[in-house]
PQR file with spaces between the fields and no chain letter, atoms N, CA, C, O and H, PARSE charges and radii, in Angstrom:
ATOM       1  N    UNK     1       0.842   -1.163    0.000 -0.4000 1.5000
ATOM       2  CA   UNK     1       0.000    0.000    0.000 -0.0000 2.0000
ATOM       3  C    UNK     1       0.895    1.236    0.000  0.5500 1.7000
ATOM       4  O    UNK     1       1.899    1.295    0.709 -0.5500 1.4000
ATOM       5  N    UNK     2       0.472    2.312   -0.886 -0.4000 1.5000
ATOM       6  CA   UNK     2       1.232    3.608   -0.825 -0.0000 2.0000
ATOM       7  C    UNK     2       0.292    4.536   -0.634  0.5500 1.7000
ATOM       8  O    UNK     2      -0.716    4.731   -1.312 -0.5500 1.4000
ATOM       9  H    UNK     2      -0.344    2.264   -1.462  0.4000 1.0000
ATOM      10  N    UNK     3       0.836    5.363    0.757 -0.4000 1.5000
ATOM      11  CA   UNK     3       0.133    6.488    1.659 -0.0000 2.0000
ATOM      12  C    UNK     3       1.001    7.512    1.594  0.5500 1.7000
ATOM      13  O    UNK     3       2.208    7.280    1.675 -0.5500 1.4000
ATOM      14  H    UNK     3       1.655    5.204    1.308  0.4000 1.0000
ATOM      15  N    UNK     4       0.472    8.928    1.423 -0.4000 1.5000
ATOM      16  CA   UNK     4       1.230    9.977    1.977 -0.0000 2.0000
ATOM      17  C    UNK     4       0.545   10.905    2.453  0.5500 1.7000
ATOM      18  O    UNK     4      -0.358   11.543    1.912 -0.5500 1.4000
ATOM      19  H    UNK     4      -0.508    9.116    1.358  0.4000 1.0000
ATOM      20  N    UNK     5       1.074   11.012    3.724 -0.4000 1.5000
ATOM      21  CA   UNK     5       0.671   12.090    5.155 -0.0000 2.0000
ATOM      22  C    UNK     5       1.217   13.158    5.138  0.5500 1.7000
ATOM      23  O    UNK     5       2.432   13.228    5.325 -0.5500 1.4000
ATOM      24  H    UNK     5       1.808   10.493    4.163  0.4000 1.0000
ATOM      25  N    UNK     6       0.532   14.145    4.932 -0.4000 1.5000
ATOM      26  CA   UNK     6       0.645   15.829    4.976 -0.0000 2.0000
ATOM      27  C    UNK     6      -0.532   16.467    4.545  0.5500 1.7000
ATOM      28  O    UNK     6      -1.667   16.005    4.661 -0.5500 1.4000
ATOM      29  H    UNK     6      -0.455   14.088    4.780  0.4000 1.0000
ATOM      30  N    UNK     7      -0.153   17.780    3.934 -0.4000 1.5000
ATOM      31  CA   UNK     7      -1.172   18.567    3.490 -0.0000 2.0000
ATOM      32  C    UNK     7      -2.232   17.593    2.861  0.5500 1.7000
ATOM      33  O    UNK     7      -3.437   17.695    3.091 -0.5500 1.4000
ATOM      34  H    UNK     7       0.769   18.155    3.839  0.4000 1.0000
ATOM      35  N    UNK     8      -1.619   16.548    1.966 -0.4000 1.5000
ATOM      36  CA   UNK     8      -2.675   15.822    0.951 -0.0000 2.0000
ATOM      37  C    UNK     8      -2.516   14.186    1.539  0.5500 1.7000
ATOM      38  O    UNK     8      -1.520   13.557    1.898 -0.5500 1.4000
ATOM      39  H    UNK     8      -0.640   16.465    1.780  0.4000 1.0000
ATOM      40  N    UNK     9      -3.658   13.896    1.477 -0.4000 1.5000
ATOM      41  CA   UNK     9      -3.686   12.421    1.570 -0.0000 2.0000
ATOM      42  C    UNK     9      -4.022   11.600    1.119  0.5500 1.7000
ATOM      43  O    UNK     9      -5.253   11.577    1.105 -0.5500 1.4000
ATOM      44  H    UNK     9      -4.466   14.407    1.185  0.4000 1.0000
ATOM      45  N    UNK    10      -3.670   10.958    0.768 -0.4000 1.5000
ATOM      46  CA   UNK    10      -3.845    9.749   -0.360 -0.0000 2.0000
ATOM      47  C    UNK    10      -3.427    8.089    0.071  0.5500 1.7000
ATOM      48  O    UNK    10      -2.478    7.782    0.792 -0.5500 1.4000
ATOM      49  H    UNK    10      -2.670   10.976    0.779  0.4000 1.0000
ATOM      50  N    UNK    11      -4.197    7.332   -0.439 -0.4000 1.5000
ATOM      51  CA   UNK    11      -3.747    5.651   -0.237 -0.0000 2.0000
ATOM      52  C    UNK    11      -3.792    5.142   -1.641  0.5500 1.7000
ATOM      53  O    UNK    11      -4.801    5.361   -2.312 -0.5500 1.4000
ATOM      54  H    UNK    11      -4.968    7.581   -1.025  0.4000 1.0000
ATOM      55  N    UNK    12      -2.652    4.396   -2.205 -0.4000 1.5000
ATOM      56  CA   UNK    12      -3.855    3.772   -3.241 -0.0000 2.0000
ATOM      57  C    UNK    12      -2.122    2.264   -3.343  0.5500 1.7000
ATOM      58  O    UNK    12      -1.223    2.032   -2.534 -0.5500 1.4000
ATOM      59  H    UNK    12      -1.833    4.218   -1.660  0.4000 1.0000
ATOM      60  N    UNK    13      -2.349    1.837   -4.308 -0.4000 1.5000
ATOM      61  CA   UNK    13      -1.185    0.473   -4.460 -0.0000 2.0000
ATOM      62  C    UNK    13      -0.396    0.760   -5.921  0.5500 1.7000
ATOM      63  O    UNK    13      -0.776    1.681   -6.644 -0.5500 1.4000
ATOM      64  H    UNK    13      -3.079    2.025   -4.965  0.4000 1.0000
ATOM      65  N    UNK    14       0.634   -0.030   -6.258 -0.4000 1.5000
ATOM      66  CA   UNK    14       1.028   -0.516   -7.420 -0.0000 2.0000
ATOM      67  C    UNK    14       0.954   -1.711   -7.620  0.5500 1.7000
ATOM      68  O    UNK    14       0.679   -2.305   -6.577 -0.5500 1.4000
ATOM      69  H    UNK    14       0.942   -0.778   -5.670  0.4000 1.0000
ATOM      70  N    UNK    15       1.061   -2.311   -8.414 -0.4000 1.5000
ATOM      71  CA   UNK    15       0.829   -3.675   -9.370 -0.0000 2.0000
ATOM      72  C    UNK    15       2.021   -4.363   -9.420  0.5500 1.7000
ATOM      73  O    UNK    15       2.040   -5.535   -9.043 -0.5500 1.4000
ATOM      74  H    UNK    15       1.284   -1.828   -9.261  0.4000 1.0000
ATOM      75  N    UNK    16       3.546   -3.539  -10.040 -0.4000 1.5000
ATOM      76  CA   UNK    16       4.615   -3.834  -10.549 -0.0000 2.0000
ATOM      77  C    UNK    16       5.571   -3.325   -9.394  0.5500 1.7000
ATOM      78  O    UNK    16       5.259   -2.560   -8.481 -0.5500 1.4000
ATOM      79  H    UNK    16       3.530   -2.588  -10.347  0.4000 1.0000
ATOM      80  N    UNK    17       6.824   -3.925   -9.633 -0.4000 1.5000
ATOM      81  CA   UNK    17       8.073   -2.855   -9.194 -0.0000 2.0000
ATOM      82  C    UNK    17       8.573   -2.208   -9.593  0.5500 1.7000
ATOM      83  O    UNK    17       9.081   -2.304  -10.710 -0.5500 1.4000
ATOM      84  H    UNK    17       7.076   -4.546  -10.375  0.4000 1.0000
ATOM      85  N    UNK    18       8.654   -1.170   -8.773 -0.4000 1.5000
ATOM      86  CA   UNK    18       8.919    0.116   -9.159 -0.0000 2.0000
ATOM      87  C    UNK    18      10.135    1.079   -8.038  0.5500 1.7000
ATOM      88  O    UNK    18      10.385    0.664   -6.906 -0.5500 1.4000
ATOM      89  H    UNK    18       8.242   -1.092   -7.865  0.4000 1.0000
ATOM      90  N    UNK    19      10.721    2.263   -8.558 -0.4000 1.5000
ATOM      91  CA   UNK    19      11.597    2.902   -7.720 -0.0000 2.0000
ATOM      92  C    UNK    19      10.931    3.575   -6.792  0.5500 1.7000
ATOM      93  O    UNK    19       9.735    3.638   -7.075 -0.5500 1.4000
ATOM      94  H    UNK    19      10.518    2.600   -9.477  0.4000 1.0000
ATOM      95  N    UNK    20      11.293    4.249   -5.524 -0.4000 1.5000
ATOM      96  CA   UNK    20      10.472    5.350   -4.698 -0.0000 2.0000
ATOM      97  C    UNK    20       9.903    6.409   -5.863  0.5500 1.7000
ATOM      98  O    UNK    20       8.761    6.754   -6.167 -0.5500 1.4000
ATOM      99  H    UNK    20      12.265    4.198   -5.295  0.4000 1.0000
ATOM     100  N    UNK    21      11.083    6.726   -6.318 -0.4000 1.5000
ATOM     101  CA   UNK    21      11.288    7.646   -7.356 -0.0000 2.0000
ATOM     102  C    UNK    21       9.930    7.670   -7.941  0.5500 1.7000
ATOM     103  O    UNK    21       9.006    8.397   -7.575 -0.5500 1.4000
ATOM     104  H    UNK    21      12.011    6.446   -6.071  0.4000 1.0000
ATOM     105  N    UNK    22       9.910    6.667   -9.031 -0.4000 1.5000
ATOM     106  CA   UNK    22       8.841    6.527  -10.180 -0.0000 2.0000
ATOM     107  C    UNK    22       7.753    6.707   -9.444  0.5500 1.7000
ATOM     108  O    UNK    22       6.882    7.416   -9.949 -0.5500 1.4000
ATOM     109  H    UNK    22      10.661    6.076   -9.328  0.4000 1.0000
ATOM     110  N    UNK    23       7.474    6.066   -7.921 -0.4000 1.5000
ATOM     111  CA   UNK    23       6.208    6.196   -7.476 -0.0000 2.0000
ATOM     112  C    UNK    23       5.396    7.473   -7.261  0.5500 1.7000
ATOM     113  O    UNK    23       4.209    7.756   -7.426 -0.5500 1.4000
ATOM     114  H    UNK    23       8.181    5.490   -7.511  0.4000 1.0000
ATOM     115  N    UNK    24       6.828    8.360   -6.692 -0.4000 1.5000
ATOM     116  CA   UNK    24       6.806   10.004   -6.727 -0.0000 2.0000
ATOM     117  C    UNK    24       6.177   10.816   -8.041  0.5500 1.7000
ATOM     118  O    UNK    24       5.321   11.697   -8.109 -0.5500 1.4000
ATOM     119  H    UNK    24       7.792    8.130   -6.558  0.4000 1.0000
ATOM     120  N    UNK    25       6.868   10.225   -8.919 -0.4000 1.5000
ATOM     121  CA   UNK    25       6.084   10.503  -10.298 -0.0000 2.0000
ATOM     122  C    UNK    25       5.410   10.162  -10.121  0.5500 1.7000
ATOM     123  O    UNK    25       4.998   10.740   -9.114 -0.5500 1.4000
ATOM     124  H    UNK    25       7.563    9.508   -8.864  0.4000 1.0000
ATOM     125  N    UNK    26       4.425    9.070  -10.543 -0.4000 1.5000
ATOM     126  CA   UNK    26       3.333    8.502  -10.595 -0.0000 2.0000
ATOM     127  C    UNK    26       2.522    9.518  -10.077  0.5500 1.7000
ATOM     128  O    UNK    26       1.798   10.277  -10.721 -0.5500 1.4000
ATOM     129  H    UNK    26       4.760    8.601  -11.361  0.4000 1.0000
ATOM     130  N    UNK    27       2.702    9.476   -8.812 -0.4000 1.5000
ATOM     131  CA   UNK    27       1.872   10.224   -7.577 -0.0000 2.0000
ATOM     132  C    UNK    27       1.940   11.837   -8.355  0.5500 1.7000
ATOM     133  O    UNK    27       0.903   12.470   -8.158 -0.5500 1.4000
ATOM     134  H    UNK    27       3.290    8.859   -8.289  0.4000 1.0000
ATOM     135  N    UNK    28       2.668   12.348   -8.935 -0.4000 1.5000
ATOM     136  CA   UNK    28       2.821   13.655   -9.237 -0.0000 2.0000
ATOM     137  C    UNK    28       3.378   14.650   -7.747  0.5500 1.7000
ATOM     138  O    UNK    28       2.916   15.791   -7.777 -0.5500 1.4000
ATOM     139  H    UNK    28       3.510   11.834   -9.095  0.4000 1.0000
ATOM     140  N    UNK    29       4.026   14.431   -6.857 -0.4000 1.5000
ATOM     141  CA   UNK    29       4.262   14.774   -5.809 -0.0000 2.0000
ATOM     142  C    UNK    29       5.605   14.952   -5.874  0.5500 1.7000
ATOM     143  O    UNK    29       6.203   13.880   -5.968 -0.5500 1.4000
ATOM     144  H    UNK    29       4.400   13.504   -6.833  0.4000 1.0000
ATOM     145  N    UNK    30       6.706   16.482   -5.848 -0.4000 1.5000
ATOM     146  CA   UNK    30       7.960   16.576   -5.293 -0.0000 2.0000
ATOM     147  C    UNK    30       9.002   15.236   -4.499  0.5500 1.7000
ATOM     148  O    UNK    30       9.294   14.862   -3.363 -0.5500 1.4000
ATOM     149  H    UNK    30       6.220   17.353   -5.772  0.4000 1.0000
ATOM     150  N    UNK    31       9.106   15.102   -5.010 -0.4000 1.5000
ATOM     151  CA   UNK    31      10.479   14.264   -3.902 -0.0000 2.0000
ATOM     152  C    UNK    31      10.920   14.801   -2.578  0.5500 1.7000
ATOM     153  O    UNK    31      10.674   14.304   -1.479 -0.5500 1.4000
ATOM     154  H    UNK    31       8.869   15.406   -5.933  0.4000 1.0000
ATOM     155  N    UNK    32      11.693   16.024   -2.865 -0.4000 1.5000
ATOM     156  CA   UNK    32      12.330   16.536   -1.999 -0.0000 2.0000
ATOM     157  C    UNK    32      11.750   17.158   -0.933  0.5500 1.7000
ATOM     158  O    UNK    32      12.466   17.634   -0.053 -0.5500 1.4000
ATOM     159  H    UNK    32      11.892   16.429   -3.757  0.4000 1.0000
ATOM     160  N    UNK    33      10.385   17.235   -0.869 -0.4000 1.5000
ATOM     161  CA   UNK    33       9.309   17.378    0.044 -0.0000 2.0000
ATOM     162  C    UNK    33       8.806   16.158    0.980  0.5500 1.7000
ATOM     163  O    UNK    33       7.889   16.414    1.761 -0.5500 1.4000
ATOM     164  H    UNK    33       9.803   16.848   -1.584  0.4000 1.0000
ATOM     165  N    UNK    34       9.221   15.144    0.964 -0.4000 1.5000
ATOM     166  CA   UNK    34       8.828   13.650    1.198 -0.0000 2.0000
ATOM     167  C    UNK    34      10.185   13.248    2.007  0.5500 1.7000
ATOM     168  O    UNK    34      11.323   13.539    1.638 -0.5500 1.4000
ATOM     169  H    UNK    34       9.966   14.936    0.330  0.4000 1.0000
ATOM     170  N    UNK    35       9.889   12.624    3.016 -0.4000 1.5000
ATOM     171  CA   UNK    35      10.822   11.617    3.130 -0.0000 2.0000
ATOM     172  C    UNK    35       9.711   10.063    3.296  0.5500 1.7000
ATOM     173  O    UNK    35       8.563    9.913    3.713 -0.5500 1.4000
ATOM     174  H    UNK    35       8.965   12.388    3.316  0.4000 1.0000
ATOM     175  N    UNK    36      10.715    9.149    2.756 -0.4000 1.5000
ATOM     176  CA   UNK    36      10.162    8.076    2.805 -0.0000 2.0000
ATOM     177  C    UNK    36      10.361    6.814    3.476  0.5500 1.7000
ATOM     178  O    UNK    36      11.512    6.392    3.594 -0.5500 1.4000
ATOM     179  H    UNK    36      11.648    9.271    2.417  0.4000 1.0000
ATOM     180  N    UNK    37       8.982    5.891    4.117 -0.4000 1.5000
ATOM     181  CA   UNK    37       9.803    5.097    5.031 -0.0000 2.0000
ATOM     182  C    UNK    37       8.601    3.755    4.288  0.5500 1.7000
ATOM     183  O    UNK    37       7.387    3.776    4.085 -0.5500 1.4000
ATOM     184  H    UNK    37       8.048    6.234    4.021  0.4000 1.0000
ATOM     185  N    UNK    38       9.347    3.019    4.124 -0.4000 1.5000
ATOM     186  CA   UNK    38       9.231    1.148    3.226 -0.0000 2.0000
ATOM     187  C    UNK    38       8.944    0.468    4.395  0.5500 1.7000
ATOM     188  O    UNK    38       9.915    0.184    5.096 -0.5500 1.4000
ATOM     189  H    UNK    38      10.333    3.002    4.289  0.4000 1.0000
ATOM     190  N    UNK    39       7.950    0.169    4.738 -0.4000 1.5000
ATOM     191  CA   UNK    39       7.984   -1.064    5.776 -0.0000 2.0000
ATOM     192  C    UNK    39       8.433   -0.896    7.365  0.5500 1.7000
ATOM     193  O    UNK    39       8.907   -1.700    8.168 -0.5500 1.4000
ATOM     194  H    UNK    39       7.161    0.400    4.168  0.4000 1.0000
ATOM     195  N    UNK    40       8.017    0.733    7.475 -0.4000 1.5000
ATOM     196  CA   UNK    40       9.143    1.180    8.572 -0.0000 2.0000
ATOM     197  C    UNK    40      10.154    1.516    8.944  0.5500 1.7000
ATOM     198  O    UNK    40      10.492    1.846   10.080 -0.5500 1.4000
ATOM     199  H    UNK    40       7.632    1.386    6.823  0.4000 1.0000
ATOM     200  N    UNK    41      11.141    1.422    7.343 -0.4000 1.5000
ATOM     201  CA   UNK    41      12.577    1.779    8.040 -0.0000 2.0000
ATOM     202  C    UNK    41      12.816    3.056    7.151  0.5500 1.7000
ATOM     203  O    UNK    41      12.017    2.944    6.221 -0.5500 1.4000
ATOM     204  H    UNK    41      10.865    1.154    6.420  0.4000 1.0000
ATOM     205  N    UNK    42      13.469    4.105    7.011 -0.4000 1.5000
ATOM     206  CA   UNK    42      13.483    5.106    5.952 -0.0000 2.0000
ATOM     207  C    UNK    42      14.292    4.744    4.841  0.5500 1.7000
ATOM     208  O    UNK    42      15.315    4.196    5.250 -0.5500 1.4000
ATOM     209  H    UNK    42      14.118    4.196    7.767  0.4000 1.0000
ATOM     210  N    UNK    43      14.240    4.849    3.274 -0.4000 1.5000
ATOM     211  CA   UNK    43      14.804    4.620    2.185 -0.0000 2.0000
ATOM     212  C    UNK    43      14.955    6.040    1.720  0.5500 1.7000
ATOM     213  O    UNK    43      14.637    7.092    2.274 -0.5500 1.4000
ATOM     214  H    UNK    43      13.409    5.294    2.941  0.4000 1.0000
ATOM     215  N    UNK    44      15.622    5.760    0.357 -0.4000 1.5000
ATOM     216  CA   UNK    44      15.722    6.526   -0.717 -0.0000 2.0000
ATOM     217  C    UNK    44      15.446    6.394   -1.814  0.5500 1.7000
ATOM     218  O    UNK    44      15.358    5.197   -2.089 -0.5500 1.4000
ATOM     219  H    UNK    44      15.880    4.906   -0.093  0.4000 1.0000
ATOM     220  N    UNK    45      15.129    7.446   -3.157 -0.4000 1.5000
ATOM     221  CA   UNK    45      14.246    7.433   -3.808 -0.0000 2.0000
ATOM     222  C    UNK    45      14.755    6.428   -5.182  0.5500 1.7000
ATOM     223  O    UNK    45      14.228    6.469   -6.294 -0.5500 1.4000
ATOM     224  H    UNK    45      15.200    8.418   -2.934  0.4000 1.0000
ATOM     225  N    UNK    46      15.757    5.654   -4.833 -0.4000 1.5000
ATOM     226  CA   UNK    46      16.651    4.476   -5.379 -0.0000 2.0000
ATOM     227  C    UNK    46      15.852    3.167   -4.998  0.5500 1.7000
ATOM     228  O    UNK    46      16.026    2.019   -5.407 -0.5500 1.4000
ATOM     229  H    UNK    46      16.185    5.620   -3.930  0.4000 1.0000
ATOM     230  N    UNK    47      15.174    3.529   -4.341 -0.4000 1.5000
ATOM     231  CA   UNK    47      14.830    1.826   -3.242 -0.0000 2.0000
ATOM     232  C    UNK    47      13.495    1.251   -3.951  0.5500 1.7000
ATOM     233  O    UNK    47      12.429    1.845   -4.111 -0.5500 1.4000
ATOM     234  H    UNK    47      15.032    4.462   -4.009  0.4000 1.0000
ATOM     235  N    UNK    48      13.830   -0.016   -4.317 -0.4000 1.5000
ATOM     236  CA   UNK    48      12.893   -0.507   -5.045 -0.0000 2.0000
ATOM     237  C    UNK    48      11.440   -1.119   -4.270  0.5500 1.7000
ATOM     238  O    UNK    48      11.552   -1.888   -3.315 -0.5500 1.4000
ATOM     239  H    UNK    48      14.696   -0.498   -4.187  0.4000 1.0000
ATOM     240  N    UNK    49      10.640   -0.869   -4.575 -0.4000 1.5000
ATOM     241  CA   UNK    49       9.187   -1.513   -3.790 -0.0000 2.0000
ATOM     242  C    UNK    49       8.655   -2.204   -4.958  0.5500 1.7000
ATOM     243  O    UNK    49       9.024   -2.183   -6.133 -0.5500 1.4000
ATOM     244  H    UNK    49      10.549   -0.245   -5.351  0.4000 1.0000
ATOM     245  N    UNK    50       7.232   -3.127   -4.085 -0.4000 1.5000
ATOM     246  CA   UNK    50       6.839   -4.046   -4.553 -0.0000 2.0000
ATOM     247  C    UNK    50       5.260   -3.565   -4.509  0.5500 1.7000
ATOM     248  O    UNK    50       4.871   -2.457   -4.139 -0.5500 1.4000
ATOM     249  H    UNK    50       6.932   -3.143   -3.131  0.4000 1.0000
ATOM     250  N    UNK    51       4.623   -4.419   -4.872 -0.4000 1.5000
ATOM     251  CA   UNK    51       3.021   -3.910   -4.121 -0.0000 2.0000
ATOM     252  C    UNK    51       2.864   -4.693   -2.929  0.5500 1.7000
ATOM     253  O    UNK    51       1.802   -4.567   -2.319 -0.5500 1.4000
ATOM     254  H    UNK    51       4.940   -5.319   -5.173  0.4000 1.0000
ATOM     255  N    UNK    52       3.759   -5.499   -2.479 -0.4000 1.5000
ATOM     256  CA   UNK    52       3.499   -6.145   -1.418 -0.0000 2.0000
ATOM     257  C    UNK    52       3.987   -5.390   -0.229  0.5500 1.7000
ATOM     258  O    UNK    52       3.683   -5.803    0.890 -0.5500 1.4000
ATOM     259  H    UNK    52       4.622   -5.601   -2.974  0.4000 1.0000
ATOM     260  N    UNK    53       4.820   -4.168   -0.393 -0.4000 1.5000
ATOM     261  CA   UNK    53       5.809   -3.704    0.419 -0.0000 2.0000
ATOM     262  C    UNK    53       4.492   -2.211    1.091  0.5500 1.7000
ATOM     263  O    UNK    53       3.536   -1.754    0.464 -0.5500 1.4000
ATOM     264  H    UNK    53       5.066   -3.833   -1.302  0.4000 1.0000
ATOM     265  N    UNK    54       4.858   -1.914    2.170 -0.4000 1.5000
ATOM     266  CA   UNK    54       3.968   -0.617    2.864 -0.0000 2.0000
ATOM     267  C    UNK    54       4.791    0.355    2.780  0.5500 1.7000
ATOM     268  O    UNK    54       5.829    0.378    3.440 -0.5500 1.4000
ATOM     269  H    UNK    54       5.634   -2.285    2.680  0.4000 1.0000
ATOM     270  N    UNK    55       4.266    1.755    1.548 -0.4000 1.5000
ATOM     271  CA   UNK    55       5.561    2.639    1.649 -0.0000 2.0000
ATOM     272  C    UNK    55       4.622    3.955    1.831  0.5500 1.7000
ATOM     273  O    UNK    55       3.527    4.165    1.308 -0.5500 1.4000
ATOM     274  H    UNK    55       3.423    1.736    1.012  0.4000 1.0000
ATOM     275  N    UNK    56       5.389    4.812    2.754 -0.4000 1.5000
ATOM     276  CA   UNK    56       4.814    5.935    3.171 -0.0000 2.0000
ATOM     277  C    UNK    56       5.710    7.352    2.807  0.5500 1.7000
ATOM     278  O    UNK    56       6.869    7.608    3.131 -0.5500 1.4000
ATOM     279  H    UNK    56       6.278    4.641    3.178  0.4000 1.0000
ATOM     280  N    UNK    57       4.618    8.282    1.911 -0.4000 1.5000
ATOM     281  CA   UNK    57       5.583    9.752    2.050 -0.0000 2.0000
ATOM     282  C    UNK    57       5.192   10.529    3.158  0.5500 1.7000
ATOM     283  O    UNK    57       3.990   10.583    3.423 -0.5500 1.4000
ATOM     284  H    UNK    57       3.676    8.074    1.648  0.4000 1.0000
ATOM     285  N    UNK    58       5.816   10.996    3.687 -0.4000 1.5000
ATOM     286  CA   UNK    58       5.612   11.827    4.944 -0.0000 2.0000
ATOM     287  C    UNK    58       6.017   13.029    4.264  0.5500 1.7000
ATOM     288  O    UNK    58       6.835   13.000    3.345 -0.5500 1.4000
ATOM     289  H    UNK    58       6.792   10.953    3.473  0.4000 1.0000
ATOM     290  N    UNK    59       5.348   14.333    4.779 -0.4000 1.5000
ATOM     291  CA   UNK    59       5.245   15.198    3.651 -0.0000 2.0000
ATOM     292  C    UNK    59       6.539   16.161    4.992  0.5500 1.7000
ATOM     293  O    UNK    59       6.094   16.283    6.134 -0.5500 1.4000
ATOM     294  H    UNK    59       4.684   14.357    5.526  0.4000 1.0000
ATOM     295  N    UNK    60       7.673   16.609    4.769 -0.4000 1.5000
ATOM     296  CA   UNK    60       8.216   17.884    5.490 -0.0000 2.0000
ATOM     297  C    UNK    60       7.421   19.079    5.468  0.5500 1.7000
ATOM     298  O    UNK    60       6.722   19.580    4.587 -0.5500 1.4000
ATOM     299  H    UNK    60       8.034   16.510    3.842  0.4000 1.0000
ATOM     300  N    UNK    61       7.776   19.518    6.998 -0.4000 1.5000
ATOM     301  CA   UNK    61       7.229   20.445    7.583 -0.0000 2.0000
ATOM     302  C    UNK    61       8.258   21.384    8.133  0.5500 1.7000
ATOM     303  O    UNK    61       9.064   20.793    8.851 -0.5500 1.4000
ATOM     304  H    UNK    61       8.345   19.111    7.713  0.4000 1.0000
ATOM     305  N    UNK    62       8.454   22.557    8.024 -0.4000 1.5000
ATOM     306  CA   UNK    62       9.559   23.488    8.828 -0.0000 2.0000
ATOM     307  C    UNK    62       8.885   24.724    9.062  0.5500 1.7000
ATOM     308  O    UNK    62       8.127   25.220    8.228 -0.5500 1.4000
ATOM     309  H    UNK    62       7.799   23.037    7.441  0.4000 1.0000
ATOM     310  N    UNK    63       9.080   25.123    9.923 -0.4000 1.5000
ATOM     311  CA   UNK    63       8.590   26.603   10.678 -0.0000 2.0000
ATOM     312  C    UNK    63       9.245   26.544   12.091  0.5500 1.7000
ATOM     313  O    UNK    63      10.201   25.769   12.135 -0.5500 1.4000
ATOM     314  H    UNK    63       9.696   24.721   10.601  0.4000 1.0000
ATOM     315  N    UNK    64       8.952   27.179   13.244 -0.4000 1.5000
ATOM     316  CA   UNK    64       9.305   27.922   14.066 -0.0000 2.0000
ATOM     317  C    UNK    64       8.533   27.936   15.079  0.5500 1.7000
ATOM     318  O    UNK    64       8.779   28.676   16.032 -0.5500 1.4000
ATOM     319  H    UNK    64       8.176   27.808   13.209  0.4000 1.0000
């Protein structure tokens, strides 16, 4: 399942394997706004997922 928590929220899956990356595309969502964590542990946008795998963007936040 692919979720991302912030301003926007969304759930939905992939089918195939794919990079963080591509999923980012897919999703139409910045990268560098995201950090991402696979199954719980944090990756990079190199790290390959599955549809079997739980990957989450967590959207960055900075202020004061």
């Amino acid at each position: 399942m692919i979720s991302i928590v912030g301003r926007r929220h969304l759930t939905t899956s992939i089918v195939e394997r794919m990079t963080v990356l591509q999923v980012a595309d897919m999703l139409q969502i910045r990268e560098s706004s995201y950090v991402y964590i696979k199954n719980g542990t944090p990756v990079t946008s190199d790290e390959i997922v599955t549809p079997e795998d739980d990957l989450k963007f967590l959207e960055i936040f900075s202020g004061g």
